[in-house]
The first five atom37 places (N, CA, C, CB, O) and aatype in JSON, in Angstrom:
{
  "aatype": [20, 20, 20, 20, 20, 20, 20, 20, 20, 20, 20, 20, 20, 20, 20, 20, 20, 20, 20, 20, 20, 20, 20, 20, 20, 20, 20, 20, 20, 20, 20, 20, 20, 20, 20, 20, 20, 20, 20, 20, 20, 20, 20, 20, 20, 20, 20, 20, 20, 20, 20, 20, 20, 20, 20, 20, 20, 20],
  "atom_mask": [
    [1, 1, 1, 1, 1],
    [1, 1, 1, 1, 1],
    [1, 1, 1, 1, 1],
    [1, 1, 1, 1, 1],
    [1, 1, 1, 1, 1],
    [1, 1, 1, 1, 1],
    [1, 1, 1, 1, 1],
    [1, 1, 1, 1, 1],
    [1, 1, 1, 1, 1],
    [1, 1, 1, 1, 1],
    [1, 1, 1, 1, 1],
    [1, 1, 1, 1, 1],
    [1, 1, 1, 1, 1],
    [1, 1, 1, 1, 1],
    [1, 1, 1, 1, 1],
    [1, 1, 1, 1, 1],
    [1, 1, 1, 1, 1],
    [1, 1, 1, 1, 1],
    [1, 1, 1, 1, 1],
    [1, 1, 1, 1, 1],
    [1, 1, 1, 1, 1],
    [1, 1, 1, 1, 1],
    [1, 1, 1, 1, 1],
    [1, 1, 1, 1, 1],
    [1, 1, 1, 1, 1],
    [1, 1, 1, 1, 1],
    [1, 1, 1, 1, 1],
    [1, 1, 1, 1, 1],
    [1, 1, 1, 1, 1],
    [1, 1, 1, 1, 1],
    [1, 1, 1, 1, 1],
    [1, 1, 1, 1, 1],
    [1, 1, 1, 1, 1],
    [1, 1, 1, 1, 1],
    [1, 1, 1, 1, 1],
    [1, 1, 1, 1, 1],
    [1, 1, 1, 1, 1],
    [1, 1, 1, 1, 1],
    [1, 1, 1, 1, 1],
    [1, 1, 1, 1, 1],
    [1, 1, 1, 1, 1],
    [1, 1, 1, 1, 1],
    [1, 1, 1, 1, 1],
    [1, 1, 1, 1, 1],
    [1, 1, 1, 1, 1],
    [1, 1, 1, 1, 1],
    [1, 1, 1, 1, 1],
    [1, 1, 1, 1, 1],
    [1, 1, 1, 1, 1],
    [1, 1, 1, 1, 1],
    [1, 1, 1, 1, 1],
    [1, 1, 1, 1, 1],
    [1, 1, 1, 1, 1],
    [1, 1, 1, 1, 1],
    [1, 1, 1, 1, 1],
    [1, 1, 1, 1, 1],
    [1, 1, 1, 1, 1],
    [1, 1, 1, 1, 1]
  ],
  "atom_positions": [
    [[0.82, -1.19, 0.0], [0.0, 0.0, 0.0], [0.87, 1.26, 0.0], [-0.94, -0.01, 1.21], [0.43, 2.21, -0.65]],
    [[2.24, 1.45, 0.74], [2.2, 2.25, 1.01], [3.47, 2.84, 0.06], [2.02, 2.2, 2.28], [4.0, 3.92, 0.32]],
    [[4.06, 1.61, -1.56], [4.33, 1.9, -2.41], [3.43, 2.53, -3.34], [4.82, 1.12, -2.64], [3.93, 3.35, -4.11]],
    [[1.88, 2.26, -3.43], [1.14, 2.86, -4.33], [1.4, 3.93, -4.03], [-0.08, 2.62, -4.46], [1.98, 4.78, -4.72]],
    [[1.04, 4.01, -3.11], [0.74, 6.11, -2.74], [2.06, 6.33, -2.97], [0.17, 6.94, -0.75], [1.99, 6.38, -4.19]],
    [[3.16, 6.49, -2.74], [4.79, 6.62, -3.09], [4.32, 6.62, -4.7], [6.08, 5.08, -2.47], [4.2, 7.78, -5.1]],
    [[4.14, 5.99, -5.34], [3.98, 5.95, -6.69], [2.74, 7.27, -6.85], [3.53, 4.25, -7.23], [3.13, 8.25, -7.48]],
    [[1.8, 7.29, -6.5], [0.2, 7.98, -7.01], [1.34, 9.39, -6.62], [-1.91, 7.58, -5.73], [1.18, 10.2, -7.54]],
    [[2.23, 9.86, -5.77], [2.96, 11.0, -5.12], [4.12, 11.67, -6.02], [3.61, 10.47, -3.77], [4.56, 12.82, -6.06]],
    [[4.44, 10.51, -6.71], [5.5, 10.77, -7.54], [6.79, 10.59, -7.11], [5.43, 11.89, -7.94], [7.85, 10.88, -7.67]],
    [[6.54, 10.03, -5.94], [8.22, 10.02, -5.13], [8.35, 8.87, -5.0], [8.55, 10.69, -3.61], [7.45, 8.05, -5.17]],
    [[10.1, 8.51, -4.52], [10.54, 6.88, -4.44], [9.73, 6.8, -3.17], [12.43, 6.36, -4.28], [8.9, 7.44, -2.53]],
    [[10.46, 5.58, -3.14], [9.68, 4.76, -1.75], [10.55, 5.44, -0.35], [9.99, 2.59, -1.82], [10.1, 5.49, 0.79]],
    [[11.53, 5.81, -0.7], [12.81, 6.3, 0.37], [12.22, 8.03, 0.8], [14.82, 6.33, -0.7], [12.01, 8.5, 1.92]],
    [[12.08, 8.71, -0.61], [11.36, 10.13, -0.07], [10.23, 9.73, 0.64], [10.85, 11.22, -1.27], [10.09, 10.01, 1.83]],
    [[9.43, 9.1, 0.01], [7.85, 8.55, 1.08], [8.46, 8.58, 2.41], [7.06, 6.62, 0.8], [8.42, 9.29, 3.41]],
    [[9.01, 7.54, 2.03], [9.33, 6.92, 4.12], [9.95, 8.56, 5.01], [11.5, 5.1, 4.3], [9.56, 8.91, 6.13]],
    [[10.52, 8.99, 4.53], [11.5, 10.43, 5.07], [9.52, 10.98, 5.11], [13.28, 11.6, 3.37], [9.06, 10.76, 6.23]],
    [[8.67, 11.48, 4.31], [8.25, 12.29, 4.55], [7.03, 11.78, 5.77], [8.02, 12.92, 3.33], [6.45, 12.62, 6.46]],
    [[6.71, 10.13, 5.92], [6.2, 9.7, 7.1], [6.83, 10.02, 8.17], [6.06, 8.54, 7.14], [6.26, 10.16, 9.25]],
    [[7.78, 10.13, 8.02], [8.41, 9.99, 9.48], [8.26, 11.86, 9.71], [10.47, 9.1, 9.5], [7.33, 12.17, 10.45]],
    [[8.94, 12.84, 9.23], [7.59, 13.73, 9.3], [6.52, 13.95, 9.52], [7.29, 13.98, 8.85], [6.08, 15.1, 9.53]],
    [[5.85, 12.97, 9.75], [4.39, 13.04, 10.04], [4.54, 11.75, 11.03], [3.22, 12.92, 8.57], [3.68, 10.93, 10.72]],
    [[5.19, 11.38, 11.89], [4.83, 10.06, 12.37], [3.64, 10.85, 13.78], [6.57, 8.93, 12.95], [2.64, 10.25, 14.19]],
    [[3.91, 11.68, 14.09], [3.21, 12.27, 15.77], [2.09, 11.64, 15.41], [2.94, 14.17, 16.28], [1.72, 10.56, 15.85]],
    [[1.24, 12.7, 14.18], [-0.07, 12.05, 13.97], [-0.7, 10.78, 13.72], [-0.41, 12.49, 13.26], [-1.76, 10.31, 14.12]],
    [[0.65, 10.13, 12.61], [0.18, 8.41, 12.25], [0.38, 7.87, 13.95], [1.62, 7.3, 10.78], [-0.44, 7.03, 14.31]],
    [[1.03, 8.16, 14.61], [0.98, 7.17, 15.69], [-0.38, 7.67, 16.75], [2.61, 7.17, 16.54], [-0.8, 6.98, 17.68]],
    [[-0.81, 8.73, 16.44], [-2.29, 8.89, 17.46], [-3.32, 8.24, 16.72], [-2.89, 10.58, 17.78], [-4.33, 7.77, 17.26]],
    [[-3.05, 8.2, 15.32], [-4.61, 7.46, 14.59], [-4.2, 5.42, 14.87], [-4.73, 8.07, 11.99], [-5.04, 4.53, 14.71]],
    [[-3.1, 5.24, 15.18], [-3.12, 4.16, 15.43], [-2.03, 3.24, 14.56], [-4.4, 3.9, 15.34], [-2.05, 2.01, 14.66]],
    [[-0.81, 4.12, 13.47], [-0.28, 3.7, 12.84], [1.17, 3.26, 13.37], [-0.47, 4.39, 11.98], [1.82, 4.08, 14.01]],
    [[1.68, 2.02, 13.12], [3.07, 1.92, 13.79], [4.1, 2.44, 12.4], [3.43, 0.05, 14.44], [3.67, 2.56, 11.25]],
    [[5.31, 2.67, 12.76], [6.11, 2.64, 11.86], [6.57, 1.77, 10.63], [6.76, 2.77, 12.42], [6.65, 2.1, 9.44]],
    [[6.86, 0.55, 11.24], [6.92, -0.46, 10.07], [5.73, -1.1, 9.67], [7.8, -1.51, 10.32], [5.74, -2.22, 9.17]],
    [[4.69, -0.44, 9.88], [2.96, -1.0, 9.33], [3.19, -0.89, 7.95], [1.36, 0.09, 9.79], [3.72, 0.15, 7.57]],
    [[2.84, -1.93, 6.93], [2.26, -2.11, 5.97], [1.5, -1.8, 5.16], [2.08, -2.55, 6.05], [1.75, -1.13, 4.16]],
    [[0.41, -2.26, 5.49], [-0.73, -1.8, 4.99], [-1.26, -0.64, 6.04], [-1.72, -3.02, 4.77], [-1.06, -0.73, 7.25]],
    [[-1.84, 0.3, 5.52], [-1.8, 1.79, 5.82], [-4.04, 1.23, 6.16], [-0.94, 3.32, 3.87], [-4.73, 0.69, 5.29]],
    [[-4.6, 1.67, 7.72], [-6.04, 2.2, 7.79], [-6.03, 3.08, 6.86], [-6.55, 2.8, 9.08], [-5.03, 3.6, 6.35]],
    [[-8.05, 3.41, 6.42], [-8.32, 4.51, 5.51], [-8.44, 5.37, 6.01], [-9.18, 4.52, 4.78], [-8.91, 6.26, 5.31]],
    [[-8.12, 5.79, 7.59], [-8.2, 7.17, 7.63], [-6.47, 7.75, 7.41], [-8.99, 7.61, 9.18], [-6.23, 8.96, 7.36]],
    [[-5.52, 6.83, 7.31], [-4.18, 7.06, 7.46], [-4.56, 7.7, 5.76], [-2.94, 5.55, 7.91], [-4.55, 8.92, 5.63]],
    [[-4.87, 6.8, 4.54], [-4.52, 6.59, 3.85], [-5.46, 8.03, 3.17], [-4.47, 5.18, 3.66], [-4.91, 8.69, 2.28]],
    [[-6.72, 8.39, 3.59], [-7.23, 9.92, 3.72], [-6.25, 10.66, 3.78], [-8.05, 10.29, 4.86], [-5.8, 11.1, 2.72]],
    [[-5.55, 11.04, 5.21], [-4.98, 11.91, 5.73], [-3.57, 12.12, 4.51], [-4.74, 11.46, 7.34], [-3.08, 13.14, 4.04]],
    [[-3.32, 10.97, 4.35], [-1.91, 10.99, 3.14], [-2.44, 11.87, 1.73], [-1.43, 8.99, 2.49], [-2.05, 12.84, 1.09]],
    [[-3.27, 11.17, 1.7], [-3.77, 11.86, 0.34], [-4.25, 13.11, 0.41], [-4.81, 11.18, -0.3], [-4.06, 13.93, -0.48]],
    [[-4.92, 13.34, 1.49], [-4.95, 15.0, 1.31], [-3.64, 16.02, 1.58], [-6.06, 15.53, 2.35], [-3.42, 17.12, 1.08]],
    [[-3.06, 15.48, 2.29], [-1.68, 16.35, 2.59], [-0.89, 16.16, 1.01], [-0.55, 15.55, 4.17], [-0.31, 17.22, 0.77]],
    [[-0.74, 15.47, 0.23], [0.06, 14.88, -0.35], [-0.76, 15.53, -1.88], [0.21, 13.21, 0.13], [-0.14, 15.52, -2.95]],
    [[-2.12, 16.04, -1.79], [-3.27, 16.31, -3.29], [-3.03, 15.03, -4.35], [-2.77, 18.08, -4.39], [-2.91, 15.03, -5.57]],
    [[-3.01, 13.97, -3.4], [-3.32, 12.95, -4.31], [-5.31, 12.27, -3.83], [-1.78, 11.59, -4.02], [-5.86, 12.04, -2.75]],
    [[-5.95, 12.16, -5.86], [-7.06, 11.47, -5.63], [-6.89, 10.47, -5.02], [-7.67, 11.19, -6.55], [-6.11, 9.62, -5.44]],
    [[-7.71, 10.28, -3.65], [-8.13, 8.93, -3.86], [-8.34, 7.38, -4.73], [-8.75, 9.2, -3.74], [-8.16, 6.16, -4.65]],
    [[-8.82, 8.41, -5.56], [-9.61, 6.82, -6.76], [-8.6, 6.48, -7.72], [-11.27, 7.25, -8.0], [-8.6, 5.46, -8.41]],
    [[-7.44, 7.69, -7.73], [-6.36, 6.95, -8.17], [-5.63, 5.46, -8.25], [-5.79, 7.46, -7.75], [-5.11, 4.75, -9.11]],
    [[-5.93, 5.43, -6.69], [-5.01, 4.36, -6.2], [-5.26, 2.98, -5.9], [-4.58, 4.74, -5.19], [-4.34, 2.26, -5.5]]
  ]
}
């Protein structure tokens, strides 16, 4: 999952990860661990709107 969005973003998988971890405060109050996988849909909301990627893209 959390190569698509890296892909739908336009960035490698390495900028992705740098710009989670930027954002980890919040992924870890909605319930996200660091090496999680597969990304909840409110994680995967919150990415996409910070990020102006569609949804239905992905």
């Amino acid at each position: 999952m959390k190569f698509e969005i890296a892909l739908a973003a336009g960035m490698s998988d390495r900028t992705f990860s740098r710009w989670l971890r930027g954002h980890a405060a919040y992924m870890q109050s909605i319930g996200v661990k660091p090496t999680q996988r597969l990304l909840p849909p409110k994680a995967v909301k919150y990415i996409c709107y910070e990020l102006g990627i569609d949804e239905e893209d992905l």
